[in-house]
SEGUFI-18452 format. One record per atom (N, C-alpha, C): x, y, z; residue in three letters. Coordinates in steps of 0.1 Angstrom, whole numbers, plus 5000, padded with zeros to 4 digits. Layout:
<rs>
XYZAla/...
</rs>
This chain:
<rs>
167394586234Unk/166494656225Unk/166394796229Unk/166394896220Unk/166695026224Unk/164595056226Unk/164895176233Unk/163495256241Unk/162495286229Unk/162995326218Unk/162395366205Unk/161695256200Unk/162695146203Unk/162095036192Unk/160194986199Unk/159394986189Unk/158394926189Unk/157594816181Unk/157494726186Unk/156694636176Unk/155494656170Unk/154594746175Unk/153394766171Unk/154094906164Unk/153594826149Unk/153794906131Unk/152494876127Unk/151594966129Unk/150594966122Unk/149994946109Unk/149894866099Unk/149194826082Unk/150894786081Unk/151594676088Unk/152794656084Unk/152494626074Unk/151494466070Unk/151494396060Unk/150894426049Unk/150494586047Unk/149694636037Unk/151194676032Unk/152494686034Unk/153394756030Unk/154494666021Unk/154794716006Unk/155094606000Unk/156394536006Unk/156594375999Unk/157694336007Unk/159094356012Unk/159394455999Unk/161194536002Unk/160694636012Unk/159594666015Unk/159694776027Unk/159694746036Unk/158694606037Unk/158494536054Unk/160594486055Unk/160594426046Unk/162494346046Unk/162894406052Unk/163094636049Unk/163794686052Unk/163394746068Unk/162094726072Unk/161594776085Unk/162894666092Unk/162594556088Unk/163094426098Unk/164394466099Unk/164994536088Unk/166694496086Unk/166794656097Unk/166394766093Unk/166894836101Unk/166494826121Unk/165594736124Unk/165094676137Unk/166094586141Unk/166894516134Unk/167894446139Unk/169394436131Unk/169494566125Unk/170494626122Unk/171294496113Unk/170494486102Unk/170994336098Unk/172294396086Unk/173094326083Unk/174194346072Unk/173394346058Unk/174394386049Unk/173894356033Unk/173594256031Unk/174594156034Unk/174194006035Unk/173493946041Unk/172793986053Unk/171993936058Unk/170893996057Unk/170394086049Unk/169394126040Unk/169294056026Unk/170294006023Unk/170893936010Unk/169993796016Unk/170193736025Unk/170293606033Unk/168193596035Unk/167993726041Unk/166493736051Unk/165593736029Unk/165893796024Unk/165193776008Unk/165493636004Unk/166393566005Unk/166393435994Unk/167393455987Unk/168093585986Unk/168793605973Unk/170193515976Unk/170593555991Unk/171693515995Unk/171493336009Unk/171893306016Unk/171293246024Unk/171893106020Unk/171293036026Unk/171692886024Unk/171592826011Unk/172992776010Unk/173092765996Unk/173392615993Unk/173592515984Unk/173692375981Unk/174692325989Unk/175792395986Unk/177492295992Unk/176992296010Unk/176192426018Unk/176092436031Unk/175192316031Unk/174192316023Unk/173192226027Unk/173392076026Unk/174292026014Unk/174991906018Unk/175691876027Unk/176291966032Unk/177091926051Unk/176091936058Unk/174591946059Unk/173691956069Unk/173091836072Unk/172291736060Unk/171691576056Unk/172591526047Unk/171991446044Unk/172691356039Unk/172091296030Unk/172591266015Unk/171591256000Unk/171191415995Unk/171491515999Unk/170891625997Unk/170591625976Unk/169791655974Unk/169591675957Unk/168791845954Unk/169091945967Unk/168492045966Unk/168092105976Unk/167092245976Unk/166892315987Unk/165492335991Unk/164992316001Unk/163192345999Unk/162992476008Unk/162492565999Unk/162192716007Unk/161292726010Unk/160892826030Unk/159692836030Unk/159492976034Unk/158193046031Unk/158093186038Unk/158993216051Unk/159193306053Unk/159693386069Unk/158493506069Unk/157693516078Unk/157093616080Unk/157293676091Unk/156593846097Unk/157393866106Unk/155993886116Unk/155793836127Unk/154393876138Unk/155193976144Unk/154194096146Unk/153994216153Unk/153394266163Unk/153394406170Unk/152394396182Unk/153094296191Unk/154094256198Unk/154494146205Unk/154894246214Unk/154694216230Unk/155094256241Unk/155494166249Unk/156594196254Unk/156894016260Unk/157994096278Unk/157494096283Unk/157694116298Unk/158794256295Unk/157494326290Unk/157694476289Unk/158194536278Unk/158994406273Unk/160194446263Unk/159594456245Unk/159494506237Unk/159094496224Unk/159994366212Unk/159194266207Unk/159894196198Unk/159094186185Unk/160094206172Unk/159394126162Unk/159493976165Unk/158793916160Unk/158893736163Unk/158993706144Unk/159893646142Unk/160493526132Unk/159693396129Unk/158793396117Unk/158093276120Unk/158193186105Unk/158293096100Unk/158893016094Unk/157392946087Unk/156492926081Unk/155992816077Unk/154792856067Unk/154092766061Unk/153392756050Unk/152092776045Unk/151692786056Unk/150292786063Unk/149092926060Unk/148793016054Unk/147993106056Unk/147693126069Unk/146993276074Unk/146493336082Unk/147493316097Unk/148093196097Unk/149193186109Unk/149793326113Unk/150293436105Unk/151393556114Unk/150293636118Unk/149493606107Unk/148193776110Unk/147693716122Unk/147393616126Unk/146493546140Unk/147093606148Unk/148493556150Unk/149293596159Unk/149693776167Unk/149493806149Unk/150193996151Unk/148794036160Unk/147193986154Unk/146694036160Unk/145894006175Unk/146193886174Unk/146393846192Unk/146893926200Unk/148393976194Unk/149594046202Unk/148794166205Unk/148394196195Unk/147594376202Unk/146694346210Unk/145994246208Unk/144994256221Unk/145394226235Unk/146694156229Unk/147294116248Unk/147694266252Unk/148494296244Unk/149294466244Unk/148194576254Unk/146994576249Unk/146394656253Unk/146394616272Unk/146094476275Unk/146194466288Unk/147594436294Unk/148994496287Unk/149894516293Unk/151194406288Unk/150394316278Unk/151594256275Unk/151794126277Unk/152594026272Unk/152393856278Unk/153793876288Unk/153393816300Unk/154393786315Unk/154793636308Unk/156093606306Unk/156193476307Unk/157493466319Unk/157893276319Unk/159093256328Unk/159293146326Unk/160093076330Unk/161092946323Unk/161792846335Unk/161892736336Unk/162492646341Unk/163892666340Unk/164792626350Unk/166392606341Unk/166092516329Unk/167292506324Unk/167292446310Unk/167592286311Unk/166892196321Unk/167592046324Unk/166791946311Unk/167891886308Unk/167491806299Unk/167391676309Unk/166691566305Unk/166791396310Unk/167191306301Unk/168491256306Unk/168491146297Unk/168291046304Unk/168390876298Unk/167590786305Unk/168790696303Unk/168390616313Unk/169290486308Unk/168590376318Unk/168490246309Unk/167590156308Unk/168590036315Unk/168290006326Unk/169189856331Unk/168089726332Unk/169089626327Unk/167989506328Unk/168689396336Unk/168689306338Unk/168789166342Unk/169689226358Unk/168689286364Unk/168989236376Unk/168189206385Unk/168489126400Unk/167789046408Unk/167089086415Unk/166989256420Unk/165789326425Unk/166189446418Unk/165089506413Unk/165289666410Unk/165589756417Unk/164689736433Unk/164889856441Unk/165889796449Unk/166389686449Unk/167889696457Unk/169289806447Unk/168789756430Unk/169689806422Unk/169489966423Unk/168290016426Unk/167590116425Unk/168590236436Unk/168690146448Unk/168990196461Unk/170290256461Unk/171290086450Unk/172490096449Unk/172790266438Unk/172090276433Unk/172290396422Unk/172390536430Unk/170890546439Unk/171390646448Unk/172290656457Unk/172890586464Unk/174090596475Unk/175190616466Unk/175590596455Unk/176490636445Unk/176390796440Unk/175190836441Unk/174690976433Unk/175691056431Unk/176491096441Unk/177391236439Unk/178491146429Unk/179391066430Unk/180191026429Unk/179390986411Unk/178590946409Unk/178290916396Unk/177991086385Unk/177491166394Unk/177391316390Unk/178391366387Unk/179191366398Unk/180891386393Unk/181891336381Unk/181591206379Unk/181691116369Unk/181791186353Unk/179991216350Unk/179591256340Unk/180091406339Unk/180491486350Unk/180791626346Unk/182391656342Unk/183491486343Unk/184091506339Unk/184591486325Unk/183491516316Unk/183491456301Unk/182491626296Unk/182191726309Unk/180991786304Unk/181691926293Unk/182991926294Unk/183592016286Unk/182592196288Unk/182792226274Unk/182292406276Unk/180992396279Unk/180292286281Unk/178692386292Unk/179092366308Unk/179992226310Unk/179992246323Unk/180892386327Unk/182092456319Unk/182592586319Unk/181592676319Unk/180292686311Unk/179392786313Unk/178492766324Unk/178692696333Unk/177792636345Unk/176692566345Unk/176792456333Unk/175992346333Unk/176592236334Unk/175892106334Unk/176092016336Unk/175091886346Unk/176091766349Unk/174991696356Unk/174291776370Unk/173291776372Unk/172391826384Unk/172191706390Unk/171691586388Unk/170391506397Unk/170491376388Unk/170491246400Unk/169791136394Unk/168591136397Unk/167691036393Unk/166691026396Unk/166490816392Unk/165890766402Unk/165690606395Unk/163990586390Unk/163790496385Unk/162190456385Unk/162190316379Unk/162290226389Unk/161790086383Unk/160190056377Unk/160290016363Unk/159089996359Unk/159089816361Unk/157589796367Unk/158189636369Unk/156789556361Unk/155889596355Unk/155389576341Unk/155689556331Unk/156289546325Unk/156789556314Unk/156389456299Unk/156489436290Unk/156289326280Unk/157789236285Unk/158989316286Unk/160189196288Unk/160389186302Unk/159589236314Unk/160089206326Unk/160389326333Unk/160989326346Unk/161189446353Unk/162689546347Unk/162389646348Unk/163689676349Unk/163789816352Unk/164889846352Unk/165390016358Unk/165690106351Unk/165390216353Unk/165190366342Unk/165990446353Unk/167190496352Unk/167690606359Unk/168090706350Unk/167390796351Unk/167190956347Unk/168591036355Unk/169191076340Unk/170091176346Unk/169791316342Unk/169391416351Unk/169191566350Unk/169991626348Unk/170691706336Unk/171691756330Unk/171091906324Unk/172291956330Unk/171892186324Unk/172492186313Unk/171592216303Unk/172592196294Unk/172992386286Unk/172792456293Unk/172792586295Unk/171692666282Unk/172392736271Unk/171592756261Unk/171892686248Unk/172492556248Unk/172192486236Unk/170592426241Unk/170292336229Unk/169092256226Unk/169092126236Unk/170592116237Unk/171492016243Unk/171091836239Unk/170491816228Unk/170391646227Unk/171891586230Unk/172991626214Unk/173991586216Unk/174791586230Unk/174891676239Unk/175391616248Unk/174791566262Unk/173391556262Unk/172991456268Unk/173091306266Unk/173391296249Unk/173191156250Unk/174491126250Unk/176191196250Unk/177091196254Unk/177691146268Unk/176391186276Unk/176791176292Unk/176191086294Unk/174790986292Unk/174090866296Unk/175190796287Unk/175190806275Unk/176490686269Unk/177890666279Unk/178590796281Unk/179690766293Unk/179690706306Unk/178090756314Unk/177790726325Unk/177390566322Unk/176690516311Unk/176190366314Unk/177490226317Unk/178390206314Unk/178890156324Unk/179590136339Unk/179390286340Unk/179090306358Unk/177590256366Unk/176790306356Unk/175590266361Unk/175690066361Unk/175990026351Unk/176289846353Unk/176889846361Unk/178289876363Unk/178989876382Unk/178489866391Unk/177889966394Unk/176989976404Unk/175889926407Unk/175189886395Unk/173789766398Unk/174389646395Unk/175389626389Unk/175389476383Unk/174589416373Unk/173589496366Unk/172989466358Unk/173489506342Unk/172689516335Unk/172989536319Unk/172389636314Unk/172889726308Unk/172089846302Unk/172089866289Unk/170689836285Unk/170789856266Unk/170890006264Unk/169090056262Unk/168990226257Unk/169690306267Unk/170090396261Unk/170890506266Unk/170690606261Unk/169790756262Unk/169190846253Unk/168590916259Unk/168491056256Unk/167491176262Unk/165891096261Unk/165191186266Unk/163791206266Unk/163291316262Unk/162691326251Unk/161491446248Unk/160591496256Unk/160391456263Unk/159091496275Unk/160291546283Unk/160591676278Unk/161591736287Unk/160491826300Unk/159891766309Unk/158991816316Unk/159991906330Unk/161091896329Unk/162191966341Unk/162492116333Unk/161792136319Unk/162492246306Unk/160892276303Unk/160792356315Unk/159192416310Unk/158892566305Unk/158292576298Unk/157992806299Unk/156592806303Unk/156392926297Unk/155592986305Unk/155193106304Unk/153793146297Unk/153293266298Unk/151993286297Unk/151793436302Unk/150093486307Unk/149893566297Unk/148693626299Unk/148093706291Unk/146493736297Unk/146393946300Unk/145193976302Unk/144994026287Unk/143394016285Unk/142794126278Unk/141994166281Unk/141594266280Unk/140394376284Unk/139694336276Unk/138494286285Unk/137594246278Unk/136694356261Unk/136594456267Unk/136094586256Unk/137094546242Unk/138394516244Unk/138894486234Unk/138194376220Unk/137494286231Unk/137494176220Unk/136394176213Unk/135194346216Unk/133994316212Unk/133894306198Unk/132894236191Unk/132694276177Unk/131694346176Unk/131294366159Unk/129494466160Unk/129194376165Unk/128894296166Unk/127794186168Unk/127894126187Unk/128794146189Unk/128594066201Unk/129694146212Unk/129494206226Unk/130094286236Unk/131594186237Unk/132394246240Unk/133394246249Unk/133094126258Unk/132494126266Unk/132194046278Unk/131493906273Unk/130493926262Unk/130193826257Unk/131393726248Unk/132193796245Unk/132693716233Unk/134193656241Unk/134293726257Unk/135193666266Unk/134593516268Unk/133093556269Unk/132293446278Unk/132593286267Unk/132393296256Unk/132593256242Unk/133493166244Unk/134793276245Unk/136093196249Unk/136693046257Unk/136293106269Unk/136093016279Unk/135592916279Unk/134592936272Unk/133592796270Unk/133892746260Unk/134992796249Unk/135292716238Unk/136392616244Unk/137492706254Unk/138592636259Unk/138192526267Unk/137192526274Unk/136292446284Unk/136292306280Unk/136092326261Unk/135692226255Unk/136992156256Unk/137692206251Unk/139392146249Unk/140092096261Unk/139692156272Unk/139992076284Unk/139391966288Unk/138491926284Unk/137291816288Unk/137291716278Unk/137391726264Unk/137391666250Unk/138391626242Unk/138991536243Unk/140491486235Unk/140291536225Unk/138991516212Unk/138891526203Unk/139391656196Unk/138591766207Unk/138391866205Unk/140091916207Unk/140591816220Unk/142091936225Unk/142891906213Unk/142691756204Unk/143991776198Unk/143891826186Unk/142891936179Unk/142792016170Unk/143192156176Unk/142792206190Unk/143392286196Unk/144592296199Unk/145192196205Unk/147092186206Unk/147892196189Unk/146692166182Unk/147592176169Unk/147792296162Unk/146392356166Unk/146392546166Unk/147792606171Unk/147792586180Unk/148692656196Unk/150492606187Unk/150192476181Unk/151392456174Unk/151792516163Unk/150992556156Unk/150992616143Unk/152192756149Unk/151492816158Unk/152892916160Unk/153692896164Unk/154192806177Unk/154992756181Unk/156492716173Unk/155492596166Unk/156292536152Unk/156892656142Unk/156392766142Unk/156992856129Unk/158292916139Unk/158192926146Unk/159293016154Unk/160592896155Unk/159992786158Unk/160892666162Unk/161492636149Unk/160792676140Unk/161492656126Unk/162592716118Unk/162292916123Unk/162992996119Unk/163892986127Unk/163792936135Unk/165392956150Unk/166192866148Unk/165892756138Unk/166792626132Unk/166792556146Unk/165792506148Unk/165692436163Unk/164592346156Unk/164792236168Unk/164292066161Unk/162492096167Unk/161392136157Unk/160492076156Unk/159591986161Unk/160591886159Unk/159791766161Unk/159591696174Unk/161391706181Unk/161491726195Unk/160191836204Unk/160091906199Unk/159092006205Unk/157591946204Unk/157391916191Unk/155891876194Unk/155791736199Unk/156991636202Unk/156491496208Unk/156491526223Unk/157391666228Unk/157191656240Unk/155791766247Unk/155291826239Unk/153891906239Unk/152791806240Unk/152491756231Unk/151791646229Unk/151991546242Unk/153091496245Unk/153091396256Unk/152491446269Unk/152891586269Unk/152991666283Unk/151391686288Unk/150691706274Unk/148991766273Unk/148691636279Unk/149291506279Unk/148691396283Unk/149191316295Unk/150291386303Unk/150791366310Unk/149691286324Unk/148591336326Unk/147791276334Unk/147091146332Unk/146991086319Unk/146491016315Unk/145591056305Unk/144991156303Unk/144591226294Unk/144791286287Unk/144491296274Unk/144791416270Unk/144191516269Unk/144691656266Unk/143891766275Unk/144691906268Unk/144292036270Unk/144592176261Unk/146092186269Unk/147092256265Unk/147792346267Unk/147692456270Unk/146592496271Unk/146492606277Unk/144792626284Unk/144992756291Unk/143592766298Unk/143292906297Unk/142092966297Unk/140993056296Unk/140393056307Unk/139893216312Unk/139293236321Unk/138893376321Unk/137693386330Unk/137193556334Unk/137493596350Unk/138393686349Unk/138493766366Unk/137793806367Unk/137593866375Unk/136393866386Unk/136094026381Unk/136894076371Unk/136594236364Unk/135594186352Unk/135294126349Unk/134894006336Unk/135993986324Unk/137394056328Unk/138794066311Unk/138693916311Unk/138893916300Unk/139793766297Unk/141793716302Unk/141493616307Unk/143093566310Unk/143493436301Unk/144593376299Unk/145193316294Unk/146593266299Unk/146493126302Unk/147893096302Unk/147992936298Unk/149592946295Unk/150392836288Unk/151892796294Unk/151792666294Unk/153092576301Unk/152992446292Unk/154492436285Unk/154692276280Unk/155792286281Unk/156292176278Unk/158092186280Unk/158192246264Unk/160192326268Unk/160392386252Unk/161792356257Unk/162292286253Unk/164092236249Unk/164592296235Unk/164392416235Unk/165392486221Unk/166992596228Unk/167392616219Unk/168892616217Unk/169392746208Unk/170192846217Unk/170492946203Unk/171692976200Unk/172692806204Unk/174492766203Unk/174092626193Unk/175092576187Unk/174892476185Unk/173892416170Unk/173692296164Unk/172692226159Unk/172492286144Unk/171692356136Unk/170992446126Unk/171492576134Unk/171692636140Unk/171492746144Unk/172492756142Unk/173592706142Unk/175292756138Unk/175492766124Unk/174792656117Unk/175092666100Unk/173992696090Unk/172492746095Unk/171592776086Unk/171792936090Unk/172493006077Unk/172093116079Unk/171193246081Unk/169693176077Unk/168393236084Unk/168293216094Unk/168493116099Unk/168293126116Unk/169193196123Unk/170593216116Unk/170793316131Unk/170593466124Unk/170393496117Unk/169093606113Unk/167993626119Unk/167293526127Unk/166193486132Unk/166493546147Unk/167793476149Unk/168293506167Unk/168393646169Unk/168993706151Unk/169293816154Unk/168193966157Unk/167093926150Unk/166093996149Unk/164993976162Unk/165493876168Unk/164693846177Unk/165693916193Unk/167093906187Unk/167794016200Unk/167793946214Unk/168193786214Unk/168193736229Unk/169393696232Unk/168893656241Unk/170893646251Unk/170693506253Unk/169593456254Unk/169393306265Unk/168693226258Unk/169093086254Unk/167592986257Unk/166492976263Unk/166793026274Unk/165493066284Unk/164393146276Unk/164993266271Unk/164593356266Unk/163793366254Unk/164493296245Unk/163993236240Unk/162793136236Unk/163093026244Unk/161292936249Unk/160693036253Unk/160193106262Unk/159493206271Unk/158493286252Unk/159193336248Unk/158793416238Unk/157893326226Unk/158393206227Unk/157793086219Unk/156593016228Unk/156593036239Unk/155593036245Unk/154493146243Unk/154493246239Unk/153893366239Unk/153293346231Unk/154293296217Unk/153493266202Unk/152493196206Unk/152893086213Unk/151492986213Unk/150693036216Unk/150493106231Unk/149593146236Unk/148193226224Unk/149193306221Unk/148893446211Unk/147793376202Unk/148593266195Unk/147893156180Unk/146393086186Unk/146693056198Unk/145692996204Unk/144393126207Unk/145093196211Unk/143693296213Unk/143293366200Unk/143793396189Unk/143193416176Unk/142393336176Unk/142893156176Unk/141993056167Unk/140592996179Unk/140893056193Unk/139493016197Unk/138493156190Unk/139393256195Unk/138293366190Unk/137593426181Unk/137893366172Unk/137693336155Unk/136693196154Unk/136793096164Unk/135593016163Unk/134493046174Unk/134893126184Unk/133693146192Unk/132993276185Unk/133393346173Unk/132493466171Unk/132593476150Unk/132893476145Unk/132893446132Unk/132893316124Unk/133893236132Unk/134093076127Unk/135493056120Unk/136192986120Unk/137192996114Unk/137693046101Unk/136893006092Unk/136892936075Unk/136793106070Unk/136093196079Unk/135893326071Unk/137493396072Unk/138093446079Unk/139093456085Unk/140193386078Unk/140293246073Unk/141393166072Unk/141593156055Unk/139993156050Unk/139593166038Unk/140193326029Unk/140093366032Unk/140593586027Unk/142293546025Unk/142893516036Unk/144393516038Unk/144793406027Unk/144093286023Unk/143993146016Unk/144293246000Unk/143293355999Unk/142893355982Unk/144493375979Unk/144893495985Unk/146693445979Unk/146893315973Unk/146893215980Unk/147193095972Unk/146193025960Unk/145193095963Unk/144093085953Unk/144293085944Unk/144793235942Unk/144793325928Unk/146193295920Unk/146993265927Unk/148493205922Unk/148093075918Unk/147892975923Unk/147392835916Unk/146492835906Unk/145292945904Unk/145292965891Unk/145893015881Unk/146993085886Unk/147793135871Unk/148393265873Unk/147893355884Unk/147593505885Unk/149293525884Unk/149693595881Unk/150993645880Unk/151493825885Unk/151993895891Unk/152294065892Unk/151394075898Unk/150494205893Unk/149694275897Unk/147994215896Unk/148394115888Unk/147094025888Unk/146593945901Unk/147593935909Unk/147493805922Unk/145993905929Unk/146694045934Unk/145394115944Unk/144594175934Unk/144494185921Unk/143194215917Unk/142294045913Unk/142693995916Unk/141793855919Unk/141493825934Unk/142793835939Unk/142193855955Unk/141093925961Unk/141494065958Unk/140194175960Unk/138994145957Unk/138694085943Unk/137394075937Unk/137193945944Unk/137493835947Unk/136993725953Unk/136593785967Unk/137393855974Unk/137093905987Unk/135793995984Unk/135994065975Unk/134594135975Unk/133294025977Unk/133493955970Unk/132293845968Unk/131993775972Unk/132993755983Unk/133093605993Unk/132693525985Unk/133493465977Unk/133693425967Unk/134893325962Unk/135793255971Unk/137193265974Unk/137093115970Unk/137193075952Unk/137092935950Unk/138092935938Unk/138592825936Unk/139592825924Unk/138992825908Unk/138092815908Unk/137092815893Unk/136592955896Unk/136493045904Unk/136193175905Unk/137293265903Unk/138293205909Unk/139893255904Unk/139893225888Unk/140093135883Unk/140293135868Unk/139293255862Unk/137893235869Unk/136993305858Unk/137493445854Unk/138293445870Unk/138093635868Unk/139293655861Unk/140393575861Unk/141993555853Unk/141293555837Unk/140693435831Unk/139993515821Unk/138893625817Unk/138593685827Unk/137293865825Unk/139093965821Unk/140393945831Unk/141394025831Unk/141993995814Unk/142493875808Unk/142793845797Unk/141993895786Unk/139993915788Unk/139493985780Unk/139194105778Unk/139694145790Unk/140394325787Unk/139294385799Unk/138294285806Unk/137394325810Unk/137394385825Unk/
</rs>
């Protein structure tokens, strides 16, 4: 990213959409077609999208919006965010400036190890089988790296066994040996579950027992990111309430979410809302992402926030975030959905690592809008303004009508769909 470039573009989103398109296209020096591609005009088309599922009968399009203000360990990014949701980019953009002002989100990353598992049953002690698996380890490591093709060339591959007899069970005892595999900057499912499929009858060899499942794990907890955030406190004051108070606010909102299942898993789903839009635009699997967030928040037996809130000892606000993130910028969607590598491209990374790290940031960022929006306004005012867009279109609004319905509802606070029609018919009577 060149020295010029900045993410903080001040009233970006006051700027109509061919101009924001064109900010983006000249920030990541996009092609005609991939300005063709970033509008809808061009982009994923029918014939691509039947080689992608299977039954295809069409295409379902969703916003790309662009979050701003992003500082991410010094460096300036637009962030790529994908989804359907109102108020989600503006939370974000405006989180980003408040981090900005205290210097920016620090994030950092795990290597990239995926786990796959593999499940042995019917044998006569686990931890004798258990024992037998480790005194084998190198020789079984070796094994799997000779099937590991171009990641083990880019210097991944098997790392580490690991065993764990569960001897509970509904069918009885049996053994789970975890193989730790780099899977470098793919997403790497497919060739993790490549290597527990080839390794499982070495692993029978070696135990003598039987091995059914053979398959990654989502709770990629060895594939973690990672990022901070100060804010100066003076940043966050409103008229209504100091800086220092509305830090205080914070904390005690997060407090809640750490202590309260209820409470955390309306908060983790915040913290997802951004997450998920980036994971979306990068053509990276979703879903894998949020079963292993979700698991990880409960990893102690409880479930509990993703992230944490605090005041140093200056009274600023801190912030940080850790879940596992297994996304991919080789490989999967990301080779054949043409937005997304639009997505890679405007985002300007080299690494997977790099990648998660910045998708961490989003979270962070989403999460600190949506506590600080309920510790000092409340959500609904905030989420409600960004909403009348959809308001004013579901009633009918068409061109230039959408923001002169918006406006007037905003004036009013007023922001209901029978208030939308009214004013669609005052416009129709000339009024």
């Amino acid at each position: 990213m060149s020295s010029e470039h900045t993410s903080r573009i001040p009233g970006f989103y006051k700027r109509p959409l061919a101009e924001r398109a064109a900010v983006v296209a000249q920030w990541a020096n996009l092609t005609a077609q991939e300005q063709s591609a970033l509008l809808g005009i061009a982009g994923l088309n029918a014939a691509a999208a039947d080689n992608m599922i299977e039954n295809v009968a069409g295409i379902y399009a969703l916003p790309l919006g662009i979050a701003t203000n992003f500082m991410i360990n010094e460096v300036d990014y637009l962030i790529p965010m994908v989804i359907e949701e109102p108020s989600v980019v503006a939370a974000v953009s405006y989180a980003a400036r408040l981090v900005r002002a205290g210097g920016g989100f620090v994030t950092g990353s795990d290597e990239p190890i995926m786990i796959g598992q593999i499940q042995v049953l019917d044998v006569p002690d686990v931890y004798v089988a258990a024992g037998a698996v480790m005194a084998q380890r190198a020789a079984l490591l070796a094994e799997v790296n000779t099937i590991g093709g171009s990641i083990v060339r880019r210097g991944g591959g098997a790392r580490d066994l690991q065993v764990r007899p569960l001897m509970d069970t509904p069918t009885g005892p049996m053994l789970i040996v975890h193989l730790l595999y780099d899977t470098r900057d793919a997403m790497g499912a497919n060739a993790i579950n490549t290597a527990v499929e080839h390794l499982a009858p070495h692993i029978e060899a070696v135990t003598g027992g039987r091995v059914n499942l053979r398959i990654l794990s989502n709770l990629t907890d060895q594939r973690k990111a990672y990022a901070q955030a100060m804010i100066p406190a003076d940043e966050l004051a409103t008229d209504t309430l100091s800086g220092p108070a509305v830090a205080r606010a914070i904390v005690e909102a997060a407090a809640f979410a750490e202590a309260d299942p209820y409470r955390a898993a309306t908060h983790n789903k915040g913290i997802m809302n951004g997450i998920d839009a980036v994971v979306i635009a990068t053509g990276n699997d979703w879903r894998a992402i949020e079963a292993g967030a979700h698991a990880y928040a409960a990893r102690d037996g409880r479930y509990t926030s993703l992230t944490r809130w605090w005041q140093d000892d200056a009274g600023h606000l801190r912030g940080a975030i850790e879940l596992p993130l297994a996304v991919g910028i080789v490989g999967g969607a990301t080779r054949v959905h043409p937005t997304a590598q639009i997505a890679l491209k405007i985002l300007n990374i080299t690494s997977a690592r790099q990648l998660a790290e910045i998708i961490a940031a989003v979270g962070l960022a989403q999460n600190l809008a949506a506590i600080r929006a309920l510790a000092t306004d409340g959500i609904q005012h905030g989420h409600m303004r960004m909403h009348a867009r959809q308001i004013a279109v579901a009633a009918g609004a068409t061109g230039d009508q959408v923001m002169r319905v918006v406006q007037q509802m905003i004036a009013e606070d007023n922001i209901r769909p029978e208030r939308a029609q009214a004013i669609l018919q005052d416009i129709a009577n000339g009024d």
